[in-house]
N, C-alpha and C positions, 0 to 999 in steps of 0.2 A: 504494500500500500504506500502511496507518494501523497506527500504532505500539498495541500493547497499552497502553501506558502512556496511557492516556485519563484525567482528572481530572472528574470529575463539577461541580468548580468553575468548569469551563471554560466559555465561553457557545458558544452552541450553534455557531457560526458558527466557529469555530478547532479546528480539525485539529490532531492532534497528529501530526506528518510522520514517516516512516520515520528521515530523516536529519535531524535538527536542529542541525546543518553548513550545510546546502541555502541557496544564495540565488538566492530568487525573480525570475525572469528583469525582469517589470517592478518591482518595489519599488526596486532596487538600480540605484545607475549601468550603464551597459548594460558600461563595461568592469572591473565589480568580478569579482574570480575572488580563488582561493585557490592560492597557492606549495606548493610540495612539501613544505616544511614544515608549511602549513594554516594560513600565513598569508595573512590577506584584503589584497588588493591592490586599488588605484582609480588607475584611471591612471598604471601602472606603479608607484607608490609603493606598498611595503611601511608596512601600518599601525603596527608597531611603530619603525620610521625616522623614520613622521610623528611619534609619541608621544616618541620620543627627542628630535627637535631643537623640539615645540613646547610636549608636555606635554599633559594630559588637563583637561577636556575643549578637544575641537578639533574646528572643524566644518571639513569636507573637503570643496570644492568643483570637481568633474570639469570641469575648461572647457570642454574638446571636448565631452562630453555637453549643457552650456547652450547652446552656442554651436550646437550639431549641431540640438537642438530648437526654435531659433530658425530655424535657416535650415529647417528641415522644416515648421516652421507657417507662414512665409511662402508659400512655396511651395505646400504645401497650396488657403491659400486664394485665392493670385493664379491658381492654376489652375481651381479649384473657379469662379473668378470670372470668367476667359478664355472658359469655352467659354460662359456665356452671354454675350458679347462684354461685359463689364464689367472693373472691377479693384478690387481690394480694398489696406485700409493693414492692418499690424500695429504695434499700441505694447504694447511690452512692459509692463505694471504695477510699474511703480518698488518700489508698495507692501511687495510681498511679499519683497524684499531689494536694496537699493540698493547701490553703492559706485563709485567712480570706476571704474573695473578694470570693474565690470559695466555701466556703462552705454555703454563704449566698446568691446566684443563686441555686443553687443544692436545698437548702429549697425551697426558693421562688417556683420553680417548681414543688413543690411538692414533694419531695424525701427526704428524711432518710440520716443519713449520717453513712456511718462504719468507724469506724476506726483500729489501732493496735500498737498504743504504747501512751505513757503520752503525749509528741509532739504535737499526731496528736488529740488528745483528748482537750487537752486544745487551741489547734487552733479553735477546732469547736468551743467550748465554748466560746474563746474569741471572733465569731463571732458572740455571740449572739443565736446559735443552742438552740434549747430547749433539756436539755438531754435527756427527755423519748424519743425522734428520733434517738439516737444515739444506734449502735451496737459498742459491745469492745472487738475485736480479739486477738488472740498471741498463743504462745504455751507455753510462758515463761513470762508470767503476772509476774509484781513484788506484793509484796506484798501491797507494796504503791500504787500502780497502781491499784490494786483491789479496796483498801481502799475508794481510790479516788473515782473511778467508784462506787460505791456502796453509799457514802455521797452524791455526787451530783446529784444522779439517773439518772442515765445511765438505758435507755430500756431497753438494752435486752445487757447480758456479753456471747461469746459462750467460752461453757468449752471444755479446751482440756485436761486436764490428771484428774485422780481420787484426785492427789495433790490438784488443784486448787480446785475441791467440798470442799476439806477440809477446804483448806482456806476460801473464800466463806461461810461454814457454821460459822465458828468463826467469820468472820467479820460482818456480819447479824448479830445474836444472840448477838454481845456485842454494836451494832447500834439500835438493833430491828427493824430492816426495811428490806422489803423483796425484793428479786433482782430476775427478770426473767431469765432466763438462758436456751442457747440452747448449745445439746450437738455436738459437732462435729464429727461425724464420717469418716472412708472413707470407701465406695461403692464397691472399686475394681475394678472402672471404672475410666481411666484415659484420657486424651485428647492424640490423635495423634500430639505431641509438643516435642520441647525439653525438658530432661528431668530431668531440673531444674525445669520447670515450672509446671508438671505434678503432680498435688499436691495431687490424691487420688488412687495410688497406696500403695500396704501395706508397701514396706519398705521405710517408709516417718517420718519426727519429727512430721505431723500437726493429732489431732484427735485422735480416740479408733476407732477397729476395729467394726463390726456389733455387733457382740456378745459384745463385751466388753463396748459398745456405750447402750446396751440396760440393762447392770448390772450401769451403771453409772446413767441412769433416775430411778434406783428401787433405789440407793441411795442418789440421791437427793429429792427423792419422801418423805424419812425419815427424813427430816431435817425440821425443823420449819421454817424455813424462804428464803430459797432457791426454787425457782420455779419453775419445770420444765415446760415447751411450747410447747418444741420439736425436733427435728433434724436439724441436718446443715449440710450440703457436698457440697466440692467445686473440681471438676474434672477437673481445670486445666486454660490453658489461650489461646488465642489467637485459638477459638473453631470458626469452621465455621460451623458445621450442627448441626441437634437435633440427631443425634443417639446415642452420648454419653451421653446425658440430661438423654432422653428415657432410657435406659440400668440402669441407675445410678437412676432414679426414681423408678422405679420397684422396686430395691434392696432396697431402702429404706424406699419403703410404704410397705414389708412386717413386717421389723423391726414394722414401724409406727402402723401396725395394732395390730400387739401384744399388744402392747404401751397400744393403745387404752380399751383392756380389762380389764385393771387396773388403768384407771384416764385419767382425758383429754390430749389432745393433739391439740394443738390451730394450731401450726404452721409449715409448712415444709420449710424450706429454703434451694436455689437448688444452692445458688453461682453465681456465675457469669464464666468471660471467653470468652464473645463473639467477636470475633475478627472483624480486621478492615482491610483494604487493607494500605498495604505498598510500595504496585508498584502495574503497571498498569494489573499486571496478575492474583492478588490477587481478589476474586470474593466474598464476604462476606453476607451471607442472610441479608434481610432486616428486620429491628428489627422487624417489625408486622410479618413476616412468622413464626419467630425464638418463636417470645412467640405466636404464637398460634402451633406452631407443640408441643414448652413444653409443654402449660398447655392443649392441648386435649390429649398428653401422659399420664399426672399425672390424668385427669378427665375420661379417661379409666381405668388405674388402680384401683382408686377409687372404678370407676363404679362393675368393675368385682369381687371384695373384697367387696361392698357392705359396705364401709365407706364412712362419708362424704367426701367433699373434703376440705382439709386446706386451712387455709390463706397459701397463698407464696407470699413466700417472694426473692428478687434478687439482688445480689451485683454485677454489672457492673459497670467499670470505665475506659478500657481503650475504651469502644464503646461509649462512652459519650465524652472523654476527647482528645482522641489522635486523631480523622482527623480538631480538632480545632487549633489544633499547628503546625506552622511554625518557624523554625529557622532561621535567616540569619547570613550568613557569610561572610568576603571580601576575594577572591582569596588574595593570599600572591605570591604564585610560582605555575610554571608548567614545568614538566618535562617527555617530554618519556624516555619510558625504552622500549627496544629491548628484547623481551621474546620468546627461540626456541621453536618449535613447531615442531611435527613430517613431517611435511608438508613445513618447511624450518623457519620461524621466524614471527613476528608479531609486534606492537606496542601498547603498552597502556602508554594514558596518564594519569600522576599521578596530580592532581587536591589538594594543600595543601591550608588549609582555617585556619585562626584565632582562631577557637577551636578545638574540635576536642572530644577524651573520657572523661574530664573532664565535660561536658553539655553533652555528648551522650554517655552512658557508654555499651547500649545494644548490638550494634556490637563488640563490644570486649568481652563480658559478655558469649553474646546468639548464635554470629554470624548472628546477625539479618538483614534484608536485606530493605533498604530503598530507595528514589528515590531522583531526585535534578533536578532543572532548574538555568538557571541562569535568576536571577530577576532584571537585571541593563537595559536589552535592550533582544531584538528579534538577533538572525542572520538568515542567509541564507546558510552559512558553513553547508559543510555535517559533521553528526553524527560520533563523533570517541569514542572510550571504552573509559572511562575514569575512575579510584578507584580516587576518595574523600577522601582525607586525613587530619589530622590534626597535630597540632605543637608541640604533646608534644615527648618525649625521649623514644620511642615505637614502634617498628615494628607492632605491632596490633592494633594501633590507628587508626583504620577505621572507616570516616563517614558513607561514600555510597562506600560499597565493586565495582559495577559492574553499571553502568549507562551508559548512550547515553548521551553527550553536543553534544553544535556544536563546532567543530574542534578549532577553533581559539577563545577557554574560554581564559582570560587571566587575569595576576595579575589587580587586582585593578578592576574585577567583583565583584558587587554579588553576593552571591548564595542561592539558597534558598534548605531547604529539609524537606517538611510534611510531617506529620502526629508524631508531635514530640510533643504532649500534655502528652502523656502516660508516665511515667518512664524516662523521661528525666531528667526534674530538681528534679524527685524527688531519682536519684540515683548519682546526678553529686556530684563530691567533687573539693577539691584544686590541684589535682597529679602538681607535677611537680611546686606549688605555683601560680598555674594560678586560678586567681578569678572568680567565677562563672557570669554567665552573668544576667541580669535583665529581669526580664518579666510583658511583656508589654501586658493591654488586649486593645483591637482594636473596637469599635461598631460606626456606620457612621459616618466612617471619622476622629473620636476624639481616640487617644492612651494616656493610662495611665499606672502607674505603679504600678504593684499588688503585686510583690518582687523586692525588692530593689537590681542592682548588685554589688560586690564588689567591692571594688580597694585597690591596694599591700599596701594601710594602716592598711585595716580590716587585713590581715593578719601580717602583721607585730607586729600589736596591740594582736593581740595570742601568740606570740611568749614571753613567762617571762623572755628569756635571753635577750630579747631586753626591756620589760617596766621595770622591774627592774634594771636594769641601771648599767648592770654588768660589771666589770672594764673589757680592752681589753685584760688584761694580769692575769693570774691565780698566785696565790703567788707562789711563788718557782721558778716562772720561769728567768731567766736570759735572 
């Protein structure tokens, strides 16, 4: 049933729901519900308790839910990979949110970790990771970074330019220790995305094209202590079906096969990408359909090429990471605006919350499009438009572009907006000197803190014109 209250400013694609209370089974951690009072709960924690003891904004991390969808996409694809008598690896992608605490669930579950810069490498490590589970991504490796990677044995390094082989063979050869290495290539198959995200098309910084991906394995096939494994292509992000999997497989178990005729080839690694719902319209395959449409793809090709099937391997992170997060926020202000319309005029209200792109950078970035409840109480007001906004000095500081509340949201609500595990904290900064907020993980009942947030000390402590103890006035001046 659709609420009368429909906005003509609305795009076309958002509903305006009967209950604008309702949280949508996938958007929302699987155990978010609402207390009798009609307050939103995530893993036993009452959202006003979290806001008590940590303050707003705070992102809220469900660990059963990361941890649950980890051990379910393992499982997925070791089976998906069993019945064609193969086996598959999972590395979870560091990128889309790191932290000591997460990368030792991710192991526990059985999963690998990737990474892509000294940062997120030495976080795994400081968690304790064993480096042979670690992958070490970039396109712009430093040479330290290699160095590193290569001393502490890091698994498997994926190369992206003919540069790094080089480096690579030097820093082995004066180590004498040998480093597995996958080449990265791109396919020419890219994801239906935006097209920042769209990582394997040709005119891209990441990988060597087909041909130039299979001159890269005959020259590190030359080097004493470099070892090639096998390929790597990543087609993109926020992927809902296999037909771009499919397409991008193909292309590269022909390369693979050639491969094959001149020296093993252990491994094929497909990337990751697989998306997650971000509002209620958004329809996402369920990990077990998604790895077995992959690997009966890649077990056909195989088949009809008449090669074995490789280990695969897969780097997902924002389908692990991003329906575990919750953000909250406290209304601050509300305001309509009066917006003409071919049809005579309209109203939307404007919804300003406590953060804003400094913790959510992706609607400003991507124009990415997300959803919000208010999580302080239930109403019974009917649904009006409302854009979610936030506090910094930006007309494109948008939380939640296009949502349903109920009518009477008001300063000094809560708000809530899932599915903010993904590229949230791991792309927020200071704009405007606003400290980043604290993230909180949540399992029955009990919240802790797994990143510390700031306050205008930590920044002010950055500042050298302030610890250095600079006089107020510069010599010369009068």
């Amino acid at each position: 049933m659709v609420s009368e209250s429909v906005s003509p400013l609305a795009p076309e694609w958002l509903v305006a729901p009967a209950d604008a209370n309702g949280l949508a089974s996938l958007v929302w951690p699987r155990s978010a519900s609402r207390d009798n009072d009609g307050m939103l709960v995530i893993a036993g924690a009452r959202a006003d308790d979290l806001v008590r003891e940590f303050g707003t904004p705070v992102v809220v991390i469900d660990e059963h839910d990361a941890r649950s969808r980890a051990a379910e996409t393992l499982a997925a694809f070791d089976a998906a990979a069993s019945r064609h008598g193969g086996s598959a690896r999972v590395y979870y992608a560091g990128k889309v949110f790191m932290s000591a605490d997460v990368a030792r669930w991710m192991t526990a579950e059985g999963l690998n970790i990737d990474v892509c810069s000294r940062g997120e490498l030495e976080t795994a490590l400081a968690a304790g990771t064993d480096p042979a589970r670690i992958g070490f991504h970039g396109n712009n490796k430093s040479l330290s970074e290699l160095e590193r990677a290569v001393t502490v044995g890091v698994g498997t390094i994926i190369v992206d330019s003919a540069i790094e082989i080089e480096r690579l063979d030097a820093i082995t050869r004066r180590h004498g220790r040998t480093q597995r290495v996958l080449v990265r290539v791109r396919s020419g198959v890219h994801a239906d995305t935006h097209s920042f995200l769209a990582t394997a098309h040709e005119d891209q910084k990441f990988g060597f094209s087909l041909a130039e991906g299979e001159q890269a394995a005959a020259r590190i096939r030359e080097t004493e202590h470099v070892e090639f494994i096998g390929l790597h292509c990543h087609i993109g992000s926020q992927i809902f079906g296999v037909a771009g999997f499919r397409e991008s497989a193909t292309r590269l178990l022909e390369v693979h096969a050639r491969l094959l005729e001149s020296g093993d080839v252990p491994v094929l690694n497909l990337g990751g990408g697989f998306g997650i719902a971000y509002t209620s319209v958004d329809d996402p395959a369920d990990i077990r359909d998604l790895a077995d449409g992959i690997v009966d793809a890649v077990a056909e090709e195989c088949d009809r090429r008449g090669i074995p099937l490789p280990i695969l391997a897969f780097e997902p992170g924002r389908s692990i990471f991003g329906p575990a997060g919750v953000t909250l926020y406290e209304v601050g202000t509300t305001k309509p605006i009066t917006v003409e319309t071919p049809s005579g005029s309209a109203q939307r209200l404007y919804v300003s919350v406590d953060g804003g792109m400094s913790d959510n950078a992706r609607p400003a970035l991507y124009g990415a499009q997300f959803s919000a409840r208010i999580a302080s109480r239930t109403s019974s007001a009917d649904p009006a438009l409302v854009r979610v906004v936030g506090m910094h000095c930006e007309s494109g500081d948008i939380v939640v572009d296009n949502e349903y509340l109920p009518g009477d949201v008001t300063p000094g609500d809560l708000l809530a907006v899932p599915s903010t595990g993904a590229y949230t904290v791991a792309l927020s900064s200071n704009y405007n000197h606003v400290p980043r907020p604290p993230v909180v993980a949540v399992r029955d009942g009990a919240a802790r803190v797994i990143i510390r947030g700031e306050q205008i000390e930590d920044l002010l402590a950055r500042d050298a014109g302030i610890t250095r103890g600079v006089p107020a006035h510069h010599e010369g001046e009068k």
